[in-house]
C-alpha positions as CSV (number, residue, x, y, z in Angstrom):
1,X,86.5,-48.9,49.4
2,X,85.0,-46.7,46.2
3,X,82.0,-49.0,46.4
4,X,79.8,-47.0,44.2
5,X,82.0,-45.4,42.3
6,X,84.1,-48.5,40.9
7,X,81.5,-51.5,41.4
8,X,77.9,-50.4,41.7
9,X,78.4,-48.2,38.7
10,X,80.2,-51.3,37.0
11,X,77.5,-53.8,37.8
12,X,74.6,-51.2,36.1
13,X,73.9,-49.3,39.3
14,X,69.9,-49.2,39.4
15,X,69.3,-50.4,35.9
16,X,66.7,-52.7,35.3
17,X,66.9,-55.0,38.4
18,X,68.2,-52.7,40.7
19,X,64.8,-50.9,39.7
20,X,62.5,-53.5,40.3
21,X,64.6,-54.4,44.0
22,X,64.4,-50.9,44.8
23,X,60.6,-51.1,43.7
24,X,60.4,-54.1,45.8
25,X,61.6,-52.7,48.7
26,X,58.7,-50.0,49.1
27,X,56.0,-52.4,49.0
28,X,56.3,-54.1,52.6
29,X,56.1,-50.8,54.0
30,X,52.7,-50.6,53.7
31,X,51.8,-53.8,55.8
32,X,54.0,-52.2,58.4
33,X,52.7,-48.7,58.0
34,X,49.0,-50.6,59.2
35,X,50.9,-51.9,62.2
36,X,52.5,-49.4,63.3
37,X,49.4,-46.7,63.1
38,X,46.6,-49.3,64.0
39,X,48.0,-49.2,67.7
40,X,46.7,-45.7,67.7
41,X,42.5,-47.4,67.4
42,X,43.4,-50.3,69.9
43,X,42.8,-48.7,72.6
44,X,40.9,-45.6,71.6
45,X,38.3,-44.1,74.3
46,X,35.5,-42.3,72.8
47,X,33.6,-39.8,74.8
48,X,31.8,-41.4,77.5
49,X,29.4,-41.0,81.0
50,X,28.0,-42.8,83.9
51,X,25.3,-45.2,83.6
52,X,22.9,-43.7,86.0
53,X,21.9,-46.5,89.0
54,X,18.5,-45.9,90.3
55,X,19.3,-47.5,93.8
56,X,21.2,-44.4,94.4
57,X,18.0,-41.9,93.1
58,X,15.0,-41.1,95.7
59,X,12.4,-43.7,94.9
60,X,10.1,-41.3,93.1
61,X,12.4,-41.3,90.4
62,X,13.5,-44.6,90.0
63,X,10.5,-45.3,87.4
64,X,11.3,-42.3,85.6
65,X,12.1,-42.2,82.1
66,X,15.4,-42.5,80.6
67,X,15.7,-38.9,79.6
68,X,14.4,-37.7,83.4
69,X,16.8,-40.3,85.2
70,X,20.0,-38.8,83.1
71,X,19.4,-35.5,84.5
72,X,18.7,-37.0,88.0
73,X,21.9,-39.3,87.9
74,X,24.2,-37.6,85.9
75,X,25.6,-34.3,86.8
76,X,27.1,-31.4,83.9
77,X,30.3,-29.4,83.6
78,X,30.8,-25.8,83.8
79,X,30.6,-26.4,79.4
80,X,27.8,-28.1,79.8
81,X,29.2,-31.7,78.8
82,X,27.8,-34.8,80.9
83,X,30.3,-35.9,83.6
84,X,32.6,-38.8,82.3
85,X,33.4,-40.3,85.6
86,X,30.7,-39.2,88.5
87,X,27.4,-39.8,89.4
88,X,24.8,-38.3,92.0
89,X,24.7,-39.4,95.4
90,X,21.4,-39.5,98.0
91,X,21.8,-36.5,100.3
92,X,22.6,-35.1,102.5
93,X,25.0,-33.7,101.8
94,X,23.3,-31.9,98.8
95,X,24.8,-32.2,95.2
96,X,26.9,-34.6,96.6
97,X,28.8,-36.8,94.0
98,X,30.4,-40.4,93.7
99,X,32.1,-42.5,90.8
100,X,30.1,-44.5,88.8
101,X,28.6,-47.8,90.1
102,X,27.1,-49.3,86.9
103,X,29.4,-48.7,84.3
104,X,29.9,-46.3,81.6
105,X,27.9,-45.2,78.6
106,X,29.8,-44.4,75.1
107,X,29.4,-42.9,72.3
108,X,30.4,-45.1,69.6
109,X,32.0,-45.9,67.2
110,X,34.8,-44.7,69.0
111,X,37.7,-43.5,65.8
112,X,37.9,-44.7,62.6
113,X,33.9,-46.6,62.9
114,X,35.4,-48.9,65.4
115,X,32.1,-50.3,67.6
116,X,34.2,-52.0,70.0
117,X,38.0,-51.0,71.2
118,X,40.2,-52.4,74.4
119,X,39.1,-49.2,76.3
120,X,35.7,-49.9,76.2
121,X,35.9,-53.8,76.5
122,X,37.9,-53.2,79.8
123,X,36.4,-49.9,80.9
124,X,39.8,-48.0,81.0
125,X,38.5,-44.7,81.9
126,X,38.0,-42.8,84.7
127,X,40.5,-45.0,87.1
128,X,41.5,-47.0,85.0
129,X,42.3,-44.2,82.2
130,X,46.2,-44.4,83.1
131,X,46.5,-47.4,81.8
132,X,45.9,-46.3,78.1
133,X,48.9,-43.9,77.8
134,X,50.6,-46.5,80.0
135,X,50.0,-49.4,76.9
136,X,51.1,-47.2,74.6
137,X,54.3,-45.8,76.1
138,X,55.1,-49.7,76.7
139,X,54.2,-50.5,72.7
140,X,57.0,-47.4,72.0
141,X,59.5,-48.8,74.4
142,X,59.0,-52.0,72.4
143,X,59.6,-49.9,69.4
144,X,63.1,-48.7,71.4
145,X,64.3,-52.0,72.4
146,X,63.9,-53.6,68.6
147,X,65.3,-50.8,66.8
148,X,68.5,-51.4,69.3
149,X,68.4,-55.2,69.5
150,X,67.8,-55.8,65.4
151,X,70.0,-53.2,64.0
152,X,72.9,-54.2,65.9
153,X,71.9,-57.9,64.5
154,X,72.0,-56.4,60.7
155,X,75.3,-55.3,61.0
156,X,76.1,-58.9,62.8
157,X,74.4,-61.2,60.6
158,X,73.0,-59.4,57.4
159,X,70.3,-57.0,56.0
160,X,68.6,-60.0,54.9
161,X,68.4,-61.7,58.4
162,X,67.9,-59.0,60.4
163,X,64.0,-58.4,58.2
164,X,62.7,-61.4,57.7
165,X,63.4,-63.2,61.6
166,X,61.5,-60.0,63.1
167,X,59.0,-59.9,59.9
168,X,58.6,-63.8,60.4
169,X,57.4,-63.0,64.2
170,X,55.4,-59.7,64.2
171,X,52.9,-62.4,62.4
172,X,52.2,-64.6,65.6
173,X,52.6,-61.6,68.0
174,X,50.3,-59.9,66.3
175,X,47.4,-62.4,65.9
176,X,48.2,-63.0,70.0
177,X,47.9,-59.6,70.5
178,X,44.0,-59.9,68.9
179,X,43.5,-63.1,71.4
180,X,44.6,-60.9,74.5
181,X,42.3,-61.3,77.0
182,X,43.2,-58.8,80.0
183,X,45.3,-55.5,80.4
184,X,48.3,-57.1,81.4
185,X,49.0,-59.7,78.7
186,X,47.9,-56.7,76.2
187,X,50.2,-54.7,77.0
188,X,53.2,-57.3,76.9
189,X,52.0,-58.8,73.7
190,X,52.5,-54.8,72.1
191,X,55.9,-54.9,73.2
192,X,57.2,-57.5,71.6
193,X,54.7,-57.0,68.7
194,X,55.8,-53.4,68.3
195,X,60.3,-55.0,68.9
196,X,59.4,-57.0,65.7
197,X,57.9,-54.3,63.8
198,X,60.9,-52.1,64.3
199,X,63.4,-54.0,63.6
200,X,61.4,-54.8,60.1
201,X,61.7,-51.8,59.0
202,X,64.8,-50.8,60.4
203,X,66.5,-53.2,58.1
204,X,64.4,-52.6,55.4
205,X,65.3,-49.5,55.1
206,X,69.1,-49.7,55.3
207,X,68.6,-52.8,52.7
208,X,66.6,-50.3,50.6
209,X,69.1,-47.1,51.0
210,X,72.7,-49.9,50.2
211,X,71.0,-50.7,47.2
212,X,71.0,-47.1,45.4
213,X,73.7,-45.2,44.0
214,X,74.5,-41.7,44.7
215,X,71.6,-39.7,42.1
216,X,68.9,-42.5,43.6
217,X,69.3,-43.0,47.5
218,X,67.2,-39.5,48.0
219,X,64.3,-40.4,45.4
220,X,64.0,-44.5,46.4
221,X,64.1,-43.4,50.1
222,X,61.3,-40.6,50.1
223,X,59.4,-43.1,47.2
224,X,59.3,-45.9,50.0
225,X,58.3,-42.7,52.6
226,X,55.1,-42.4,50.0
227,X,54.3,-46.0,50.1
228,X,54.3,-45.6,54.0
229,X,52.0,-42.9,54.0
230,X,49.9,-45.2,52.0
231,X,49.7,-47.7,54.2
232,X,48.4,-45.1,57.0
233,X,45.9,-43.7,54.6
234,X,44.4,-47.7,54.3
235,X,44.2,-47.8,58.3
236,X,40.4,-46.1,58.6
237,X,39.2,-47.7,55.9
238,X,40.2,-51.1,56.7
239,X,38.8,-50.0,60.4
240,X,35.2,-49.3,59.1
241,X,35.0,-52.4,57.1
242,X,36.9,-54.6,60.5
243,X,34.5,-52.6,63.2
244,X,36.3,-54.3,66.3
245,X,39.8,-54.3,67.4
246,X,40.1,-57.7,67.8
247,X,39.4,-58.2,63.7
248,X,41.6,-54.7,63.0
249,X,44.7,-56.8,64.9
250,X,44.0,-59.6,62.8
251,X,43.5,-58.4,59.5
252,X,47.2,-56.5,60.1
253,X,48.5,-59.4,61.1
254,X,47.1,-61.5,58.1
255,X,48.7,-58.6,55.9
256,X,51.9,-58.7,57.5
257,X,52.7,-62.2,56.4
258,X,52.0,-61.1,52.5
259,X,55.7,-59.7,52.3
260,X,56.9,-62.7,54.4
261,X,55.6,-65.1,51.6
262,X,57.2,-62.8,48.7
263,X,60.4,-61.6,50.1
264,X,61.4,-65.2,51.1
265,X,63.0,-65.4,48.1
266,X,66.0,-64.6,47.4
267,X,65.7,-62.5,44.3
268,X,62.9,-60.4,45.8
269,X,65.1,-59.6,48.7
270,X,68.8,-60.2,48.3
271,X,71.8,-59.6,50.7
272,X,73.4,-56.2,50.6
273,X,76.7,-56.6,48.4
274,X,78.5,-53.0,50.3
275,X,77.6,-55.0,53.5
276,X,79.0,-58.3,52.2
277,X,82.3,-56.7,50.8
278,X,82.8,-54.2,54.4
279,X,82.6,-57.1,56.0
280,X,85.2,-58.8,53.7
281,X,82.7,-61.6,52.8
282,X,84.1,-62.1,49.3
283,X,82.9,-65.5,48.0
284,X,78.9,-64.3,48.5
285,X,79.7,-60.5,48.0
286,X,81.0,-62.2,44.4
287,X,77.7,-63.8,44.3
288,X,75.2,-60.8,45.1
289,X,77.3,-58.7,42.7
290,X,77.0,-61.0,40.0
291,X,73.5,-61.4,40.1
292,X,73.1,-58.0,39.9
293,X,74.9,-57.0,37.2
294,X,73.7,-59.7,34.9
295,X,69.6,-58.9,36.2
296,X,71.2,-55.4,34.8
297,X,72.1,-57.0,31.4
298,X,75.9,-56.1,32.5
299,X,78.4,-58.8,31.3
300,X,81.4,-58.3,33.3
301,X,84.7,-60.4,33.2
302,X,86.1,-62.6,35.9
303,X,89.1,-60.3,36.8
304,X,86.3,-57.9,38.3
305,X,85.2,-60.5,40.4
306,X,88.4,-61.0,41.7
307,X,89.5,-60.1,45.5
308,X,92.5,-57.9,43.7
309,X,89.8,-56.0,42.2
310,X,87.7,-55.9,44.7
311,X,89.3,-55.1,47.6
312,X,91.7,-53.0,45.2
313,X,91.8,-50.1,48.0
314,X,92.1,-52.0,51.2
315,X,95.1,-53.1,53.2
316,X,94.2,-56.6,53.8
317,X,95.4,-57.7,50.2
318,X,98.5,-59.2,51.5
319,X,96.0,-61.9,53.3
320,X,95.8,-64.8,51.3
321,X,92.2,-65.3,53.2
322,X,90.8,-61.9,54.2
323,X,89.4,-62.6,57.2
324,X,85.2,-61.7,57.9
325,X,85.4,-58.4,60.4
326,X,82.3,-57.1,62.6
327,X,81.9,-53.7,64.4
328,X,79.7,-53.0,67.1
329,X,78.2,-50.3,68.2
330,X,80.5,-49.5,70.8
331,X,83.3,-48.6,68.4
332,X,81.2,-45.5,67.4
333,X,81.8,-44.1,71.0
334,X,85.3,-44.2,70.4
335,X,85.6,-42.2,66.8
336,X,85.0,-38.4,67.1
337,X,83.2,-37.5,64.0
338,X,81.5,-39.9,63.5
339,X,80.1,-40.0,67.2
340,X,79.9,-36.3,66.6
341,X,77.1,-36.6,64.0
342,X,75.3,-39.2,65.1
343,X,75.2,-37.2,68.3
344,X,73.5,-34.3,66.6
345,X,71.5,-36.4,63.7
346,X,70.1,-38.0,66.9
347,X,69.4,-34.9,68.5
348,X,67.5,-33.4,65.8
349,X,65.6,-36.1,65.4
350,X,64.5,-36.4,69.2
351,X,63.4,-32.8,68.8
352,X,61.7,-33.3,65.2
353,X,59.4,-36.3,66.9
354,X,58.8,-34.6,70.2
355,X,57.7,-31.4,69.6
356,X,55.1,-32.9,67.4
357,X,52.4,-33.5,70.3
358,X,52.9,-29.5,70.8
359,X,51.1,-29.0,67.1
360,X,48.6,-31.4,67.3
361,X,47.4,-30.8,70.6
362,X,45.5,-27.8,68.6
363,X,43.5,-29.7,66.3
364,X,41.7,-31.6,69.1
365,X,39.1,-28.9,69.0
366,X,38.2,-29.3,65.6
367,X,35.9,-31.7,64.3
368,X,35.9,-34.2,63.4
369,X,38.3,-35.0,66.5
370,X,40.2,-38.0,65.1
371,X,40.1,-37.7,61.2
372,X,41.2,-34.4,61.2
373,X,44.3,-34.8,63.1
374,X,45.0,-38.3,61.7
375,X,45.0,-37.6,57.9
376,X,46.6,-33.9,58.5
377,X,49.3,-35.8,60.2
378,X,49.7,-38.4,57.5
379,X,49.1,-35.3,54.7
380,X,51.6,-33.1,56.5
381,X,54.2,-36.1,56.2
382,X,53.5,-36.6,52.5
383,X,53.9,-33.6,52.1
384,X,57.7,-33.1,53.9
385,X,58.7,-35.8,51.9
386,X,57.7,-34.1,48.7
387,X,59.8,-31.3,50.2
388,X,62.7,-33.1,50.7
389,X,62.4,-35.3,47.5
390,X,62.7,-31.3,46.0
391,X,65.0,-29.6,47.5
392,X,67.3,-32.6,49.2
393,X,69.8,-33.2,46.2
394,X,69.7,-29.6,44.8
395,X,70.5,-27.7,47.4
396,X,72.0,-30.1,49.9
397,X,71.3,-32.0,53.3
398,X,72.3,-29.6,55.5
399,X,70.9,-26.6,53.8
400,X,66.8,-28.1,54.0
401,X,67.8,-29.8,57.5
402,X,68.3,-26.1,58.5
403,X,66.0,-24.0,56.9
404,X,63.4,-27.0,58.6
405,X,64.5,-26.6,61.9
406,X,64.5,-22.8,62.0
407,X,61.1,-22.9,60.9
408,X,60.4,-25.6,63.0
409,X,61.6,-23.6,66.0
410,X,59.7,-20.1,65.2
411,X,56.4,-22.1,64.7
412,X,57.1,-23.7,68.3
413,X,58.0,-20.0,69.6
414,X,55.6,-17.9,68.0
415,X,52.6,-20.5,69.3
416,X,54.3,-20.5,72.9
417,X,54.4,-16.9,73.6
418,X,51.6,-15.6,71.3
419,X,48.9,-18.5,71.8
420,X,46.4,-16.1,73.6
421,X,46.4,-13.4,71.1
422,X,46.6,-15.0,68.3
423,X,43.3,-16.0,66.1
424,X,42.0,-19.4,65.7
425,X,43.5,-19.7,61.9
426,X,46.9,-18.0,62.7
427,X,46.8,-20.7,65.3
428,X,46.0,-23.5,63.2
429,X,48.0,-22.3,60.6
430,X,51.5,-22.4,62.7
431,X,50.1,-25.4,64.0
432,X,49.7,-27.4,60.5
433,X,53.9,-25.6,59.8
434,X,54.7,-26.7,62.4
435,X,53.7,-30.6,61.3
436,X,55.4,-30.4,58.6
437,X,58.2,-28.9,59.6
438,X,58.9,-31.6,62.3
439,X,58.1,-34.6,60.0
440,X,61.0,-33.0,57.6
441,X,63.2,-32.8,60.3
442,X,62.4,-36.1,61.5
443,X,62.7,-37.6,57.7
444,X,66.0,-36.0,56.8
445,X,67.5,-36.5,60.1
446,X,67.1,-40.1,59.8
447,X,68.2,-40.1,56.1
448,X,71.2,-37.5,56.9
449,X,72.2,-40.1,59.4
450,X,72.1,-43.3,57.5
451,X,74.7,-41.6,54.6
452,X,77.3,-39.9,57.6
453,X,77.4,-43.7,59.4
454,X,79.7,-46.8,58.0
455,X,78.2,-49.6,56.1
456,X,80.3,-51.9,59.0
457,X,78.0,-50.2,61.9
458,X,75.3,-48.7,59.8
459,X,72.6,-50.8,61.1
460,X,73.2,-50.4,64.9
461,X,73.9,-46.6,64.6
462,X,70.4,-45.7,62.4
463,X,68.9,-47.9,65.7
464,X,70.4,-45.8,68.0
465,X,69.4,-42.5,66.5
466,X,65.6,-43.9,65.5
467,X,65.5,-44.7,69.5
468,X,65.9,-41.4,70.1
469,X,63.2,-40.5,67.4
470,X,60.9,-43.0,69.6
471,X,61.8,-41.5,72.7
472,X,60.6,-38.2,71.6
473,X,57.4,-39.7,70.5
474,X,56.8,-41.0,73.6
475,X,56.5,-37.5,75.2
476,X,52.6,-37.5,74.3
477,X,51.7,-40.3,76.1
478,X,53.9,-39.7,79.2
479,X,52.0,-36.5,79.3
480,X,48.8,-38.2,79.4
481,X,49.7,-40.1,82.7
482,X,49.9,-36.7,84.1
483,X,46.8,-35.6,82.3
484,X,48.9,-32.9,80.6
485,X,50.4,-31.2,83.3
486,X,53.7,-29.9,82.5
487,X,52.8,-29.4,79.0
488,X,53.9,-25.4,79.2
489,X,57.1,-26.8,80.5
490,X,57.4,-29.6,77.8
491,X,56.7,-26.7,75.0
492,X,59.3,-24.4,75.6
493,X,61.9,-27.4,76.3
494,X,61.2,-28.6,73.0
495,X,60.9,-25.0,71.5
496,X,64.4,-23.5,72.9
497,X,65.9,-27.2,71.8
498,X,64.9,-26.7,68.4
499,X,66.6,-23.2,68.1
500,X,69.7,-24.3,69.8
501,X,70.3,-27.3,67.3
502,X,70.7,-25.0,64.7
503,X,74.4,-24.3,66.0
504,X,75.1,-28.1,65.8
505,X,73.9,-29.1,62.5
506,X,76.7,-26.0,61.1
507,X,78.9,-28.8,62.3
508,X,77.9,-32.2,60.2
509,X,78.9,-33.1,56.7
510,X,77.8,-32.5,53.3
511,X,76.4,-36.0,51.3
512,X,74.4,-34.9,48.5
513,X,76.0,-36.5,45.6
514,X,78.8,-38.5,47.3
515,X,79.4,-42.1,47.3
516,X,78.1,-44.2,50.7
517,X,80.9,-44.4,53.4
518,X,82.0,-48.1,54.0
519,X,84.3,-48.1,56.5
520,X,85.3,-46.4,59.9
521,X,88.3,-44.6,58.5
522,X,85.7,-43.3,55.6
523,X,83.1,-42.5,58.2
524,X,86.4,-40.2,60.1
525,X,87.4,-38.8,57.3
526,X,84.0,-37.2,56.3
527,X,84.5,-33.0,57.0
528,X,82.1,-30.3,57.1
529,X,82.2,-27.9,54.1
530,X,82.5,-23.8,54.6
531,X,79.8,-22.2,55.9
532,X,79.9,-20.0,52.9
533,X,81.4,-19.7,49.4
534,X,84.5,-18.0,50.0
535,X,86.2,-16.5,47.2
536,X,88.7,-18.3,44.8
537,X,92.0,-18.3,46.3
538,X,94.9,-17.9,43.7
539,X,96.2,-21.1,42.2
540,X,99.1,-22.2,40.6
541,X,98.2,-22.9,37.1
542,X,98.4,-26.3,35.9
543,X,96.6,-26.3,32.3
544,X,96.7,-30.1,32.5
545,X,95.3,-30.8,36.1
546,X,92.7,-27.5,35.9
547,X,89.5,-28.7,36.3
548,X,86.6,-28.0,33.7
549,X,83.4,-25.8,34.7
550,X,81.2,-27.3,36.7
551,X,83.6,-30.3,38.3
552,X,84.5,-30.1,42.0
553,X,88.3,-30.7,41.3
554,X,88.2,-34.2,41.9
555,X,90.1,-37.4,40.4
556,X,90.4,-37.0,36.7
557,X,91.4,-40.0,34.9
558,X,91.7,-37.9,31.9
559,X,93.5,-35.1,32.9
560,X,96.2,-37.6,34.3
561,X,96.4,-39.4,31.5
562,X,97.6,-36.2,29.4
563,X,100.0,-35.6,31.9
564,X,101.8,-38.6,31.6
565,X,101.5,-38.1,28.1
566,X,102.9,-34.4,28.0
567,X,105.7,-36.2,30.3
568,X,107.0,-38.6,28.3
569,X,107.0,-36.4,24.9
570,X,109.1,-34.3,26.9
571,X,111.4,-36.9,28.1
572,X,111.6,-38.0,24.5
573,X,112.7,-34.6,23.2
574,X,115.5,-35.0,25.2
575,X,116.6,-38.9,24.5
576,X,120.1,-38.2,23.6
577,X,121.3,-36.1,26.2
578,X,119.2,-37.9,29.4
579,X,120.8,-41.5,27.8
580,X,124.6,-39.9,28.4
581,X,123.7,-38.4,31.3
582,X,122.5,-41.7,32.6
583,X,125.8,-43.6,31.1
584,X,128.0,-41.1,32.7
585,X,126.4,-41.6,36.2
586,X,126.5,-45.1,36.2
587,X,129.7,-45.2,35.1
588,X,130.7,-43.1,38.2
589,X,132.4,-45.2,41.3
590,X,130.1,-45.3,44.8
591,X,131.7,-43.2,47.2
592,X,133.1,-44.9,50.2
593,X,131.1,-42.8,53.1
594,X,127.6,-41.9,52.8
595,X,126.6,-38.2,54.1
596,X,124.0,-38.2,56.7
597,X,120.7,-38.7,55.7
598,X,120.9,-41.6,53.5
599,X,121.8,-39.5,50.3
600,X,124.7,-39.9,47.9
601,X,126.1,-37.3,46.1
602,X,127.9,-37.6,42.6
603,X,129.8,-35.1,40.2
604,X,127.4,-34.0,37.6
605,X,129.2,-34.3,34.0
606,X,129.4,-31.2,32.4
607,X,128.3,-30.5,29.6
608,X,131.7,-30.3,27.8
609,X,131.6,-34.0,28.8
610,X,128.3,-34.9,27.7
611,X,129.1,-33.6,23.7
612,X,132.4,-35.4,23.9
613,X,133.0,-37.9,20.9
């Protein structure tokens, strides 16, 4: 099914309303950008120390003054620093220590001017620190289950469903989430909160990418990355004017249900048309296509609207009723290259996210420790979409996915092996590549894979492979638990993965410029292109099926419509003799046994015969 070629195109393509729906869809990713990043100032712990407890000082010292009873109470690190978690005890023995006894101190605000967070509420530091990373890897596995869960729903029940149900719910969730009032129902309010958010924009985003033709998808896709980014630029601002966490989760909340009260409608947020017709829904893909091409001031006749027309190119035309057919995501299991690219797409895409935490582990010595990792982060990813919005179309996916994993790989190797003798700006330097490298690999993995998958599975294979995204992502704080042990190990993993991918992604299509495959039999019969430009073999030459500079040797309606021409002038030259010819064959009696084969073999008149009065 030539969706874009033969309808989209038709219809107006992104003319005027396909430019204010693609427009559209960019907006709500800012509410979702402030969702997703203001889980990272929840539960933010700011540096912090015992409360010294004069019952456990000598009692000459309990009347001391406050500067006096620190040093008594509170005992250094070999840098000097206050300790976070102990406190003096009476001898003997001497210099003995114990954990604190009257809470903690901190030094707020903690990130962003936030005066109050869920770490400091609860006191989750010191033995209670585990349960930070523990929240948050529980607010990604949320992330996991909804990306699964909703985009196997999109391809089940529609684009349109699938975003506003989960949109519709993140708004409750999220103003529960604010109410929370202990660890436990915190962290299972995030969950779900964090399931609803994903499968927003999961949906959004293949809504957003079957709108566009061909030229388009690249430029609407990275616009909508830039309206993301955005959104996370908003978050510290919105946190100094909030101040507490409680009012931070609201005010997202609040914001979330803005795009709920727009896109309601209809016209805002239609139903995908591709989606509609793969999933031979004729009488509203009719409907969604029509509106489209008149909000594109496109007048079209009835006979395109027709099922001849459009399903011109299927098999099912002999149906008087085509019937509505579903995939799941099972099916993509059972194809080869399609399973083959989502395989690797996935696998670049794990790598892309989880080698991340090995860059910005080296900004948390500079100061100031969160606004220079946070907007060199969100600047690194503006930037890689810049990148891509550049180089993407010109000179291909799988050239820039390449060229951003090997340099995404020598960053991860050079820091790995030449950390210790390297300066503090060479450091930083690889360190702030190596961010952008892995947010371009991330961003055109994802992209790569939602133009190799099917329109019929499309949804529930982009879950799958941003599941593996959030899985990467998730490396950070499963660290943490451990207090970063293993992190050597976790580097070089990630590291000798990134070099190794490089084989794979030889093996996955080219789809710069090419139209959006609809079905499984156009997702299997996507091939990878040469390696390199080999030289041009010798052809037989065909003056009127040669192609003109510049084409790719395609379907020329042109070029076959002067050979038809050419033919029938040359039948016509002959008229005379092919009219005898065919007068004398005719005229011929059937023999009585037919040779083998099926094929029946005449005397020829000669052509003595044919000029006979």
């Amino acid at each position: 099914m030539d969706f874009d070629g033969r309808l989209l195109a038709a219809a107006g393509g992104l003319g005027r309303r396909g430019r204010r729906l693609a427009a559209a869809s960019g907006l709500p990713a800012v509410p979702l950008a402030l969702g997703v990043a203001a889980g990272l100032l929840l539960t933010a712990t700011p540096l912090h120390r015992c409360r010294p407890d004069p019952a456990l000082l000598p009692a000459a010292l309990r009347n001391a003054s406050a500067a006096r009873l620190l040093h008594a109470a509170v005992p250094r690190g070999p840098d000097g620093a206050w300790s976070p978690c102990l406190l003096f005890r009476p001898p003997p023995p001497p210099n003995a220590t114990g954990p604190c006894t009257r809470g903690w101190h901190y030094a707020l605000p903690a990130a962003a001017g936030l005066r109050a967070t869920a770490a400091t509420q609860w006191d989750l530091v010191c033995a209670k620190q585990w349960q930070v990373p523990l929240e948050q890897t529980t607010y990604l596995l949320g992330w996991i289950l909804g990306y699964l869960a909703f985009g196997a729903a999109g391809d089940r029940f529609g684009r349109r469903a699938a975003f506003l149900l989960p949109l519709g719910l993140s708004v409750p969730l999220g103003l529960a989430v604010a109410l929370a009032v202990n660890f436990v129902m915190l962290a299972t309010l995030r969950l779900l909160f964090g399931a609803m958010l994903a499968g927003a924009v999961l949906s959004l985003y293949v809504a957003r990418l079957e709108l566009c033709d061909p030229p388009h998808r690249l430029v609407v896709t990275m616009g909508a990355g830039f309206c993301w980014v955005f959104g996370e630029l908003l978050l510290p601002g919105l946190a100094v004017v909030c101040q507490e966490w409680r009012v931070l989760q609201g005010a997202v909340s609040l914001g979330l249900a803005l795009p709920i009260l727009c896109w309601w409608s209809p016209s805002l947020f239609p139903e995908s048309a591709r989606w509609l017709l793969a999933t031979r829904q004729l009488e509203e893909a009719r409907r969604a296509l029509r509106s489209l091409a008149e909000g594109n001031g496109v007048c079209l006749g009835e006979d395109f609207y027709s099922s001849e027309h459009l399903l011109a190119e299927e098999q099912s035309l002999s149906q008087e009723q085509p019937q509505r057919q579903f995939h799941s995501l099972g099916e993509i299991f059972c194809t080869r290259i399609i399973g083959r690219n989502g395989l690797i797409l996935g696998f670049t895409a794990f790598i892309g996210s989880g080698i991340r935490h090995c860059f910005t582990r080296n900004l948390t010595p500079y100061a100031p420790r969160f606004y220079l990792p946070y907007f060199l982060g969100a600047g690194g990813e503006a930037v890689a979409l810049l990148f891509l919005c550049l180089t993407g179309d010109r000179l291909g996916r799988r050239p820039v996915l390449l060229l951003s994993t090997v340099l995404l790989g020598l960053a991860a190797l050079l820091l790995l092996a030449l950390t210790p003798h390297l300066t503090a700006g060479l450091v930083l330097t690889l360190s702030v590549l190596g961010i952008l490298a892995s947010h371009a690999v991330t961003a055109l993995s994802i992209f790569f894979a939602s133009e190799v998958l099917p329109t019929v599975v499309r949804g529930a294979g982009l879950g799958l492979i941003l599941a593996a995204s959030t899985v990467g992502l998730a490396a950070a704080p499963l660290l943490a638990l451990h207090h970063s042990q293993g992190f050597f190990l976790h580097h070089m993993v990630f590291a000798s993965f990134a070099i190794l991918s490089v084989l794979s992604i030889m093996l996955l299509p080219e789809t710069s410029g090419r139209p959006l495959p609809d079905s499984m039999r156009d997702g299997e019969s996507q091939r990878r292109p040469p390696l390199f430009r080999s030289s041009r073999r010798r052809r037989d030459h065909l003056p009127l099926l040669s192609p003109r500079p510049g084409d790719d040797g395609g379907y020329d309606p042109a070029s076959c419509e002067r050979l038809v021409t050419a033919t029938r002038k040359m039948l016509g030259a002959h008229g005379p003799l092919d009219s005898l010819l065919r007068m004398e064959l005719l005229s011929q009696p059937a023999p009585e046994e037919k040779p083998a084969g099926g094929v029946q073999w005449v005397d020829a008149p000669t052509p003595s015969d044919c000029m006979a009065p």
